[in-house]
VEXKEVO-208745 format. One line per field, with one value per atom (N, C-alpha, C): residue in one letter; x, y, z negated; residue number from 1; atom name. Coordinates in pm, 1 decimal. Example, Ala and Ser with C-alpha at 12.3 -4.5 7.8 and 13.67 -1.06 7.14 Angstrom:
REM VEXKEVO-208745
r <- [A	A	A	S	S	S]
u <- [1319.0	1230.0	1320.0	1285.0	1367.0	1290.0]
v <- [-569.0	-450.0	-330.0	-225.0	-106.0	3.0]
w <- [-780.0	-780.0	-780.0	-708.0	-714.0	-787.0]
k <- [1	1	1	2	2	2]
a <- [N	CA	C	N	CA	C]
END
This chain:
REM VEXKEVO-208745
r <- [X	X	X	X	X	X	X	X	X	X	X	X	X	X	X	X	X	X	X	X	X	X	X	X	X	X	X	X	X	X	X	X	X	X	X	X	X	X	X	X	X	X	X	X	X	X	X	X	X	X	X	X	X	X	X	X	X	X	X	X	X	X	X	X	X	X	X	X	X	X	X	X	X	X	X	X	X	X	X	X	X	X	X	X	X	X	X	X	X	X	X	X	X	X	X	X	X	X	X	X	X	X	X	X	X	X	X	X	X	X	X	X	X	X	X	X	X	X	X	X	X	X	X	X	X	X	X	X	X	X	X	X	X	X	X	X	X	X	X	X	X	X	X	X	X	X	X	X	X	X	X	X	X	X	X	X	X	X	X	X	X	X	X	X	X	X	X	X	X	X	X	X	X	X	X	X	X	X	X	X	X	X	X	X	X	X	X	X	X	X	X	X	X	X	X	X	X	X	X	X	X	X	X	X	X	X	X	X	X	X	X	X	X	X	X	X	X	X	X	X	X	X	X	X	X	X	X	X	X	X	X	X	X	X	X	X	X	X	X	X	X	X	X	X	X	X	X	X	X	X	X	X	X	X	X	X	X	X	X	X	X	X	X	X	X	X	X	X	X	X	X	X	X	X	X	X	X	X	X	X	X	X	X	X	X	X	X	X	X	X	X	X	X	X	X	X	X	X	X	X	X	X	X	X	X	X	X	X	X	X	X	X	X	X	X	X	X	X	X	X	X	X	X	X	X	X	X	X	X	X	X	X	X	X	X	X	X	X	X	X	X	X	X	X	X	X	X	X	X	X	X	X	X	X	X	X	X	X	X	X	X	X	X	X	X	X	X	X	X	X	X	X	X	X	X	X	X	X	X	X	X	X	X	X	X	X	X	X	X	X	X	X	X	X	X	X	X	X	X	X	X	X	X	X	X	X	X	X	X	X	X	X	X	X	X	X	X	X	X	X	X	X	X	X	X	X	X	X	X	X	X	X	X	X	X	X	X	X	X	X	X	X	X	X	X	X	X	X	X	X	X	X	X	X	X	X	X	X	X	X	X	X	X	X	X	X	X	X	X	X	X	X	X	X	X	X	X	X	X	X	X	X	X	X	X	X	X	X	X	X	X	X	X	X	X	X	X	X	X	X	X	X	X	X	X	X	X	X	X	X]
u <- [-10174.3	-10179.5	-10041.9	-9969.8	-9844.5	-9729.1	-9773.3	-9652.1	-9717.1	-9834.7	-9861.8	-9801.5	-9832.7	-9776.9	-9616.1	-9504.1	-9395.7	-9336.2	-9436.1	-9379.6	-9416.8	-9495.6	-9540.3	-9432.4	-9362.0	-9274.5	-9142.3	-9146.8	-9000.3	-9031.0	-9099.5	-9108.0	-9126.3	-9162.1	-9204.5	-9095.3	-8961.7	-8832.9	-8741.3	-8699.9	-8586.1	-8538.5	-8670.8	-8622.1	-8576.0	-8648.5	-8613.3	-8418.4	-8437.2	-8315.6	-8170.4	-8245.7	-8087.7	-8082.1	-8227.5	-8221.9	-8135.3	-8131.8	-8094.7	-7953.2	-7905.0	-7738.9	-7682.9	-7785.8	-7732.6	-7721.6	-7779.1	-7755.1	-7692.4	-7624.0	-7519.1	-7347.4	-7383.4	-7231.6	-7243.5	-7318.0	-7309.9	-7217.5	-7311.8	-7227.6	-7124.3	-7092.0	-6972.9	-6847.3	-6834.9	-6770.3	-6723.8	-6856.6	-6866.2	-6736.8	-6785.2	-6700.9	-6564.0	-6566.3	-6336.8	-6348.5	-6422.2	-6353.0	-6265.8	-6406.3	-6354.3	-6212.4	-6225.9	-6144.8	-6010.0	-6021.5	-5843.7	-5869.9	-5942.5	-5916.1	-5853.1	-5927.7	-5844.9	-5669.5	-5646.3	-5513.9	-5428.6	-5470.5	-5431.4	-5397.3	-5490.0	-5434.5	-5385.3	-5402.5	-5306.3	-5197.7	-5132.0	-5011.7	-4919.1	-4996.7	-4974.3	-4874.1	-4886.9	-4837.7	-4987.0	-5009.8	-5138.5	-5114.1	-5206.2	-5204.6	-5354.6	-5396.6	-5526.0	-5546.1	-5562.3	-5624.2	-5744.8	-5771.0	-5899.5	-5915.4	-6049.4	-6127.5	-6180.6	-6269.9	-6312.0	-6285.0	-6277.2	-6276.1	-6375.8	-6418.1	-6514.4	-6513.4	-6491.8	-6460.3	-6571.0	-6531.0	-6604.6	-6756.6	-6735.9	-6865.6	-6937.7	-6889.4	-6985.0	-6940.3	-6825.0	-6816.4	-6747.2	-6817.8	-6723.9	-6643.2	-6524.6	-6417.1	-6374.6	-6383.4	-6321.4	-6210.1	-6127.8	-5989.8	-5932.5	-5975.7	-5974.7	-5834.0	-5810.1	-5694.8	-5574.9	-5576.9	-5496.7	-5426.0	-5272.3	-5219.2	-5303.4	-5278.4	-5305.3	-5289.2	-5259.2	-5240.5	-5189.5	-5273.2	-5227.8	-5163.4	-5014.7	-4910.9	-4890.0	-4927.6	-4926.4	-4792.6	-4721.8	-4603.4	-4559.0	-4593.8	-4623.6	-4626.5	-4479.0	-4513.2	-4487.3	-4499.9	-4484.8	-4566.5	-4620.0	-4729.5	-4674.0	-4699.4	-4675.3	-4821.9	-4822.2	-4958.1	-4939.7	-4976.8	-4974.1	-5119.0	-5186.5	-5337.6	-5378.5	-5456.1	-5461.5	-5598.4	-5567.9	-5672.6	-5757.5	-5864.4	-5910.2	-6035.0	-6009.7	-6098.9	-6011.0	-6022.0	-5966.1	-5852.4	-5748.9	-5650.6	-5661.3	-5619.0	-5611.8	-5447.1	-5350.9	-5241.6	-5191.4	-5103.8	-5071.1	-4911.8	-4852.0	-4731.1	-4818.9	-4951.3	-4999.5	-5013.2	-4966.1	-4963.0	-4802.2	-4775.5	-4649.3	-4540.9	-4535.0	-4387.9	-4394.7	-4423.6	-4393.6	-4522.7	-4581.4	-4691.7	-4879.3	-4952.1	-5113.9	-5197.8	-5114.8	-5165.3	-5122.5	-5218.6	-5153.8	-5069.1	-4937.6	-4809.7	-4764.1	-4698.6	-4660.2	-4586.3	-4484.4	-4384.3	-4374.1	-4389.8	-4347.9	-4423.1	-4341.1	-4404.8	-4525.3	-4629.5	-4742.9	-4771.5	-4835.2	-4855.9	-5027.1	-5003.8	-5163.8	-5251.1	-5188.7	-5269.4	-5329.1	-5482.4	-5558.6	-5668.9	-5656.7	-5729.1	-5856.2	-5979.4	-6083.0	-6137.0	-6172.7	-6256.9	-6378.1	-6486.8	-6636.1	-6682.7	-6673.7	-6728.0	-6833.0	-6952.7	-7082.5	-7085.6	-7018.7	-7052.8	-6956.5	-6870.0	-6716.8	-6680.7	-6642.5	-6598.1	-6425.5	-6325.3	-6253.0	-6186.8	-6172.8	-6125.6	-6023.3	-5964.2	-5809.2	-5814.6	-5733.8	-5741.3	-5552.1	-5500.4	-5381.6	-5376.4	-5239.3	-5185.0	-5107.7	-4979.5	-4874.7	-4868.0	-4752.1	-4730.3	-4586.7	-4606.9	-4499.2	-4458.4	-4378.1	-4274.7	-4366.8	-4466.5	-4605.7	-4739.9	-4783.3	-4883.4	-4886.2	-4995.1	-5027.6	-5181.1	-5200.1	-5274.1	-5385.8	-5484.8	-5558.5	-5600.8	-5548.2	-5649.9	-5716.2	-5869.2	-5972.8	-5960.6	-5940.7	-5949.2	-6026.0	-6205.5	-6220.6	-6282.8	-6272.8	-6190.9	-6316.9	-6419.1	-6527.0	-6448.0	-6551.0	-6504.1	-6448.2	-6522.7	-6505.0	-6389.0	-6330.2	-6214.8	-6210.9	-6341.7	-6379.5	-6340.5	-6325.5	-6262.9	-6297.9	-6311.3	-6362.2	-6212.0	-6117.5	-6032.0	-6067.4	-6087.9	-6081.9	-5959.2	-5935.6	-5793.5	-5826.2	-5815.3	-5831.2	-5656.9	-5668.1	-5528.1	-5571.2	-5450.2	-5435.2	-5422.4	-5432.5	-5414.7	-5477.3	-5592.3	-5690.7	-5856.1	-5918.4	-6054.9	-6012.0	-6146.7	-6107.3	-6166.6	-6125.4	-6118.1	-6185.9	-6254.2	-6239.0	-6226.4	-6196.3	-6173.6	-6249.1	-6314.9	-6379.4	-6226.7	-6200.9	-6151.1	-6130.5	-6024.1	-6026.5	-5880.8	-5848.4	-5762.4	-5706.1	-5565.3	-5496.4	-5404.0	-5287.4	-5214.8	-5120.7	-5013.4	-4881.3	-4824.9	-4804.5	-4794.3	-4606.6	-4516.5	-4355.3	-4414.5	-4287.9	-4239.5	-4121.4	-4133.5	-3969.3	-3915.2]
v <- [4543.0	4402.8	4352.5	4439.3	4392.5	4389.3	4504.3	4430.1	4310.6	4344.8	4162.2	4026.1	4095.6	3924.9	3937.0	4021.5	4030.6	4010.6	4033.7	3998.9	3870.7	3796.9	3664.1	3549.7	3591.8	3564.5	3577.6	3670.4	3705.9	3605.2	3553.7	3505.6	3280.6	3291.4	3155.6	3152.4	3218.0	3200.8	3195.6	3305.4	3384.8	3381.4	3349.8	3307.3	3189.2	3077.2	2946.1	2934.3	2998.3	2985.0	3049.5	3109.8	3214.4	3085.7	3057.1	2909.8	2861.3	2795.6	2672.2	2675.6	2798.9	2828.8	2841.1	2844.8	2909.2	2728.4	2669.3	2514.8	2482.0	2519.7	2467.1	2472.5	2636.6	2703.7	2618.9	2600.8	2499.5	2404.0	2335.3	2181.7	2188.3	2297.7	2326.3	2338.1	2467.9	2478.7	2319.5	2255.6	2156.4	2063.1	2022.6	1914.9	1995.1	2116.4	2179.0	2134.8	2136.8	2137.7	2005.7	1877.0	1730.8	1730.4	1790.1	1730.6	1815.2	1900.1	1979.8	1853.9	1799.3	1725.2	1582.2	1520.1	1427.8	1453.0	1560.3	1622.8	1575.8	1642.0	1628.3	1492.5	1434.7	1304.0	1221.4	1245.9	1187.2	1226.7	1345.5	1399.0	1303.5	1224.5	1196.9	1253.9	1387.0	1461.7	1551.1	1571.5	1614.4	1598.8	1651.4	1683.6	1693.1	1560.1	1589.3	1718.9	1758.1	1807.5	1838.1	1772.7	1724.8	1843.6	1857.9	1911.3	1873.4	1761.4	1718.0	1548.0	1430.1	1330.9	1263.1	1156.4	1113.0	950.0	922.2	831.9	675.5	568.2	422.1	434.3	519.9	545.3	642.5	726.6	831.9	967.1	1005.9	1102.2	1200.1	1310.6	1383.3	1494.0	1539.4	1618.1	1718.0	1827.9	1970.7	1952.5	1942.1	1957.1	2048.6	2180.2	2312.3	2348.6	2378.3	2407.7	2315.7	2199.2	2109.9	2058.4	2055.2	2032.8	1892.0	1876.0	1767.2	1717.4	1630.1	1580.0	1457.9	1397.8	1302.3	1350.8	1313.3	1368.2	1240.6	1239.5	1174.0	1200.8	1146.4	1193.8	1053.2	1002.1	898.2	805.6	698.0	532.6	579.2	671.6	731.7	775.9	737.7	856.2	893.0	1014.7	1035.8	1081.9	1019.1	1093.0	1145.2	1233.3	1247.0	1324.5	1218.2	1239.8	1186.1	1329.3	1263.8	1166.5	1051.9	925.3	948.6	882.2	953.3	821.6	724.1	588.3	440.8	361.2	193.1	155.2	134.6	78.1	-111.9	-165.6	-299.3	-401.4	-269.9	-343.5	-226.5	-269.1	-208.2	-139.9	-182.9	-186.2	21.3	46.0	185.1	277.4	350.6	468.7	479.2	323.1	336.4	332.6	387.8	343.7	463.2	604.3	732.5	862.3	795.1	876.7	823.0	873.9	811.1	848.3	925.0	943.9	855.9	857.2	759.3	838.2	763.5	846.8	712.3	755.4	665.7	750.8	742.2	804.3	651.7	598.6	477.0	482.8	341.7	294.3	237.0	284.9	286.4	146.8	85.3	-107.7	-84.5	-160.9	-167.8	-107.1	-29.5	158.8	104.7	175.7	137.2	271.3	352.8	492.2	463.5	440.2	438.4	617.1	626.7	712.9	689.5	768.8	748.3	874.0	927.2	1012.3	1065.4	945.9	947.7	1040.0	1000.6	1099.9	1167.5	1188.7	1308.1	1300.1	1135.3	1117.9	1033.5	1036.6	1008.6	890.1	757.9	630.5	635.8	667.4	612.2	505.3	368.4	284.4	226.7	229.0	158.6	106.0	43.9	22.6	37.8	94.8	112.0	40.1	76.5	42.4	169.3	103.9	219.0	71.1	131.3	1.8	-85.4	-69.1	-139.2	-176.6	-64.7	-136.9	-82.1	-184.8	-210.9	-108.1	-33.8	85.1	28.5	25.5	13.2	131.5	191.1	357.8	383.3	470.6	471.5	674.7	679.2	839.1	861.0	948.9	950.9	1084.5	1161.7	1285.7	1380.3	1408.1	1499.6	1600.0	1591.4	1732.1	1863.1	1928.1	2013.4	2048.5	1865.7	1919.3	1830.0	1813.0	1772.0	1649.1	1604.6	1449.1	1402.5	1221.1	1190.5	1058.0	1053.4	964.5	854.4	756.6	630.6	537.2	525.6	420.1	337.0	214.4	75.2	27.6	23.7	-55.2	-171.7	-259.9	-385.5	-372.7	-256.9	-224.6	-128.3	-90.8	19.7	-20.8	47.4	84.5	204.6	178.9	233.7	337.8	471.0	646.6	696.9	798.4	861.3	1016.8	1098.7	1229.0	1254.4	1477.7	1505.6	1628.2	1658.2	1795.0	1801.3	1830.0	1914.2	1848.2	1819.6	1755.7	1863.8	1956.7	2037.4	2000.9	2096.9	2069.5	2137.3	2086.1	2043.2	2201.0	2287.7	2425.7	2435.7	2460.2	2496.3	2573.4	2496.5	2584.5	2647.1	2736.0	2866.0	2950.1]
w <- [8235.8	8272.8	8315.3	8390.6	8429.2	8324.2	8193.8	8081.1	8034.4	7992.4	7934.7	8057.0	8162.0	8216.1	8239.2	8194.2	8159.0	8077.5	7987.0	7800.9	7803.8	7849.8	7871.9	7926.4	8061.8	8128.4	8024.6	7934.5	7883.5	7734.8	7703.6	7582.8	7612.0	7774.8	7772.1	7834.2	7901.8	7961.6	7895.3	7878.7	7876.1	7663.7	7578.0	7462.3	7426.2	7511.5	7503.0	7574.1	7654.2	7683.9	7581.1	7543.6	7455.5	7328.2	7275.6	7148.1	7204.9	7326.4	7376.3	7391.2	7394.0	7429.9	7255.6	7174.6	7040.2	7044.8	7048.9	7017.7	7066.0	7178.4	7267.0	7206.1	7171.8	7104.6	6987.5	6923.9	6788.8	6821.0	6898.3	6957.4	6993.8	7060.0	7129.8	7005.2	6907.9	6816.5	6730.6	6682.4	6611.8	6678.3	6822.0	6919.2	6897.8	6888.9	6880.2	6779.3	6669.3	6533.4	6510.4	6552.1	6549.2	6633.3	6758.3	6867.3	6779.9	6690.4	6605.8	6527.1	6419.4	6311.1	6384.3	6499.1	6562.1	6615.3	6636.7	6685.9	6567.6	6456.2	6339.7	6244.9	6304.6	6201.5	6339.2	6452.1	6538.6	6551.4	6463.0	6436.4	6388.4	6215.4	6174.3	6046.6	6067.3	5938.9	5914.3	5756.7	5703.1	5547.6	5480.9	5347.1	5276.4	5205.7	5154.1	5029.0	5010.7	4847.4	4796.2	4685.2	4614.4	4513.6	4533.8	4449.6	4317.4	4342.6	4271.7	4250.8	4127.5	4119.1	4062.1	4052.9	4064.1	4025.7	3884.8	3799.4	3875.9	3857.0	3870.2	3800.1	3686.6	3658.6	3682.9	3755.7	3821.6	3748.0	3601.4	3604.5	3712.6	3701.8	3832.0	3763.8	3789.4	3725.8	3796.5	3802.8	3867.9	3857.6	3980.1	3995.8	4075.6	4075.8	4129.3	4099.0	3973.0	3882.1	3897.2	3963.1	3881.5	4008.0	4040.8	4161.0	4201.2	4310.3	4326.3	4494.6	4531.5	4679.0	4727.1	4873.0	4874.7	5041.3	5085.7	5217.8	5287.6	5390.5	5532.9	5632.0	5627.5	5738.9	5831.8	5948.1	5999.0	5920.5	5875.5	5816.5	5685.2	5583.2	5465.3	5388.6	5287.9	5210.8	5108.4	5052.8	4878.5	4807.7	4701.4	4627.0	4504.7	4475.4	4329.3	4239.8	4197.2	4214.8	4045.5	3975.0	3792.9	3810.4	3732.1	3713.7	3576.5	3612.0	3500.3	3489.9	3414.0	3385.7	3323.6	3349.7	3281.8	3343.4	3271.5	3307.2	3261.4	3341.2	3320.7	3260.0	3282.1	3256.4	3186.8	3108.9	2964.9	3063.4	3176.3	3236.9	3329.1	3309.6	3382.5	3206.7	3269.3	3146.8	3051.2	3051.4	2939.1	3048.8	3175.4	3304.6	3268.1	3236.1	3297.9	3324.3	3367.8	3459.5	3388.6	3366.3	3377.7	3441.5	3584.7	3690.6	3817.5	3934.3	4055.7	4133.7	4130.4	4216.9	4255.5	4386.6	4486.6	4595.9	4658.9	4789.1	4842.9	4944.9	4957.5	5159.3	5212.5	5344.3	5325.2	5453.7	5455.6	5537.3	5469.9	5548.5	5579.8	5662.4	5731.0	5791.6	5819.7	5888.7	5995.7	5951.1	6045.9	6041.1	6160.8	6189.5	6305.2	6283.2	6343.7	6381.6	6485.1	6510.5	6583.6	6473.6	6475.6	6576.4	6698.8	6803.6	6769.4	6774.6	6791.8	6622.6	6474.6	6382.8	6327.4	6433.2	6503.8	6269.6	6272.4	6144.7	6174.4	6078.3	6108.1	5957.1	5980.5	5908.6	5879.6	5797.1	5745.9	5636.7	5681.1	5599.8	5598.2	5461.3	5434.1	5273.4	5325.3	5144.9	5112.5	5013.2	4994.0	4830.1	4755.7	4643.8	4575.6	4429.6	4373.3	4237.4	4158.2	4082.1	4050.8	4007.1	3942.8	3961.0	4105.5	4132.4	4279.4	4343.3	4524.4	4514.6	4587.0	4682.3	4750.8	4771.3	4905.0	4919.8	5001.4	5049.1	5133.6	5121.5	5250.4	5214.6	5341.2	5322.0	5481.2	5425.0	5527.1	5568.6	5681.9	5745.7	5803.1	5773.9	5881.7	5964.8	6063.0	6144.5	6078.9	5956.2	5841.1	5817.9	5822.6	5727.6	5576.8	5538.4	5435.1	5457.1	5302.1	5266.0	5178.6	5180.8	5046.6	5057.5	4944.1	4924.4	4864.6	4855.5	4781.4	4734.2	4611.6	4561.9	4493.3	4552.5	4507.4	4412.2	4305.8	4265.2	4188.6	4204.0	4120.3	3971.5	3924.4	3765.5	3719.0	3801.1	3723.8	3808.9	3750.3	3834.2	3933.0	4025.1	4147.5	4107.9	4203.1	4145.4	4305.5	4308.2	4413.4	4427.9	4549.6	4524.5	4632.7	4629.9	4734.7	4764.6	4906.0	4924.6	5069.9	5139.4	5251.3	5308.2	5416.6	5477.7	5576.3	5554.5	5649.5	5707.3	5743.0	5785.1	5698.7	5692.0	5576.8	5608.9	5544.3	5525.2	5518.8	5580.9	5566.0	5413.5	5341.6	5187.6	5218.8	5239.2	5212.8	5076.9]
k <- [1	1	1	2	2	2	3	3	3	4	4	4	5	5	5	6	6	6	7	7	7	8	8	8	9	9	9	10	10	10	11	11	11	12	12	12	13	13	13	14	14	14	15	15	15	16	16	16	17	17	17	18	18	18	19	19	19	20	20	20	21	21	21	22	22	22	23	23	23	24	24	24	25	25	25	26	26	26	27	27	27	28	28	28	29	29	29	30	30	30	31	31	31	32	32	32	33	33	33	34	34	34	35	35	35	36	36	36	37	37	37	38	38	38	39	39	39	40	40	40	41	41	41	42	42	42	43	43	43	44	44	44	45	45	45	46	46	46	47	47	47	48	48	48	49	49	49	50	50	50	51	51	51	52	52	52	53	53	53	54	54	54	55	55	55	56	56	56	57	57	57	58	58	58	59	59	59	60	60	60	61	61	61	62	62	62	63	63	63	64	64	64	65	65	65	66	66	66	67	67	67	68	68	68	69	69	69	70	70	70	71	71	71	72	72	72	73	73	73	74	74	74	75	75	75	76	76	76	77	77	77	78	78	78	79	79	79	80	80	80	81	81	81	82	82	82	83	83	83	84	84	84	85	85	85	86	86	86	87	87	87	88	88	88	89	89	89	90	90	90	91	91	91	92	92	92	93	93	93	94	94	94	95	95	95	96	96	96	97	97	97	98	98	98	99	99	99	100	100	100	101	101	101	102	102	102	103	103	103	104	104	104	105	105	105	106	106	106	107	107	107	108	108	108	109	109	109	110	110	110	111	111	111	112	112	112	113	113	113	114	114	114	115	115	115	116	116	116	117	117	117	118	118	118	119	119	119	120	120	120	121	121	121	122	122	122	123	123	123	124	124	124	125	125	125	126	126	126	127	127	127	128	128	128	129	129	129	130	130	130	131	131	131	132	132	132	133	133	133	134	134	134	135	135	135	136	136	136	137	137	137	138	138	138	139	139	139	140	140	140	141	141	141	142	142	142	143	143	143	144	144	144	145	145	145	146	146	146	147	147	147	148	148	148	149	149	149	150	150	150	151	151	151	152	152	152	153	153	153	154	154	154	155	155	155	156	156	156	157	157	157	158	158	158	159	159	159	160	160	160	161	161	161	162	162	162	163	163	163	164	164	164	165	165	165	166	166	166	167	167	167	168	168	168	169	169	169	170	170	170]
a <- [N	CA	C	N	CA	C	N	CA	C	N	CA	C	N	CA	C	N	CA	C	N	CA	C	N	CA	C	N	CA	C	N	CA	C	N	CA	C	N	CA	C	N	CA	C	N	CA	C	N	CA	C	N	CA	C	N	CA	C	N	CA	C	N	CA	C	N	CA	C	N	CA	C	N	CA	C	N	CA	C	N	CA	C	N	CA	C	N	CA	C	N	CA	C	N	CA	C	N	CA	C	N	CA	C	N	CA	C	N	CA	C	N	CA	C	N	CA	C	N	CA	C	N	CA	C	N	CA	C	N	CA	C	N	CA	C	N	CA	C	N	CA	C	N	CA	C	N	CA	C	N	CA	C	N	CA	C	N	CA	C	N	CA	C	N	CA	C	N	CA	C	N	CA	C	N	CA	C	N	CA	C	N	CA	C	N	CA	C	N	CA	C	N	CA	C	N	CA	C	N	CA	C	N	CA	C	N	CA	C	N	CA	C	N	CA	C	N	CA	C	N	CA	C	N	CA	C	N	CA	C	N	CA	C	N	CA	C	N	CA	C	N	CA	C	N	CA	C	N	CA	C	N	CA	C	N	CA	C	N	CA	C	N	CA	C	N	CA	C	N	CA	C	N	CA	C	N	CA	C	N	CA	C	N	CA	C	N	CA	C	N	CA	C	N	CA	C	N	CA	C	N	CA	C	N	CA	C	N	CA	C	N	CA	C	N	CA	C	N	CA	C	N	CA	C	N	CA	C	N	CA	C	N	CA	C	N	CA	C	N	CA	C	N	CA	C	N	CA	C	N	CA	C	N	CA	C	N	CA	C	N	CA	C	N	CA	C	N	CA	C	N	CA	C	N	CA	C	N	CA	C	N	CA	C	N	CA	C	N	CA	C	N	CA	C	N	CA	C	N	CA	C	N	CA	C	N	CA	C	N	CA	C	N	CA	C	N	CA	C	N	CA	C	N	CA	C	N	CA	C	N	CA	C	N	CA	C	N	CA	C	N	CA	C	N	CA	C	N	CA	C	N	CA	C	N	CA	C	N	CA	C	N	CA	C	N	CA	C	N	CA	C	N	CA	C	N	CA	C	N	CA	C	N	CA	C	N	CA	C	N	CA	C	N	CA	C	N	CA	C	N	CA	C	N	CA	C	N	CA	C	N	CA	C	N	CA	C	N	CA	C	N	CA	C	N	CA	C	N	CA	C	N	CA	C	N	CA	C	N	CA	C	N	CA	C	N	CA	C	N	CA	C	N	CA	C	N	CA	C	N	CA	C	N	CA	C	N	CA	C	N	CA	C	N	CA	C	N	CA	C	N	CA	C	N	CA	C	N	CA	C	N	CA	C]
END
């Protein structure tokens, strides 16, 4: 009688409690992860790279293989990211490139942070000889990223990948 009312005691106590700490460390880990990814783009140096792209019409493209990145270094971005849908001006594809590239000052920066869904807003615009940028790049706790590029001379493109930190080349 006295293990049953022990095993009783140990199962209506003492399990609820160990759940309750496993949910805790969750939360806990989860909240560092956001609170590094906020560090990070409050750095203001960072480095997207995409995986995958994801055409106006919904095709999606493995870009595993294929360099690709968009670099954050405070009022500066560079991108160099392959497009892959409608061009509207005959002045995209015949300059050089029929991908979106841009090194240029970053106008309009505007970085929201979402707490409550530990998500992180990046919104600017830049330009390169030929066309103006609107960019939404936005940041999960993860790590994970989804880029968005609005230009004045194509349909808009988007990418999925992972947002680090800018690695020294030696």
């Amino acid at each position: 009688m006295k293990k049953l009312v022990l095993v009783t005691l140990l199962i209506t106590f003492i399990l609820p409690i160990k759940a309750q700490s496993k949910k805790e460390l969750k939360k806990e880990k989860e909240a560092q992860a956001y609170t590094e990814i906020k560090t990070l783009i409050n750095s203001g140096i960072y480095i997207f790279e995409s995986d995958w792209a994801t055409t106006q019409k919904g095709k999606r493209i493995n870009l595993i293989s294929n360099p690709n990145f968009l670099k954050m270094d405070h009022e500066n971005a560079s991108a160099y990211l392959p497009y892959f849908g409608v061009s509207q001006s005959s002045s995209v594809g015949f300059s050089g490139s029929s991908g979106i590239e841009f090194d240029g000052v970053i106008k309009d920066l505007k970085v929201d942070f979402n707490d409550k869904k530990q998500k992180v807003i990046i919104k600017f615009s830049t330009q390169n000889k030929t066309e103006n940028f609107n960019v939404t790049l936005a940041v999960f706790r993860s790590g994970n990223a989804d880029l968005s590029i609005l230009s004045n001379s194509r349909n808009s493109i988007s990418y999925d990948g992972k947002v680090s930190e800018i690695k020294d080349e030696k």
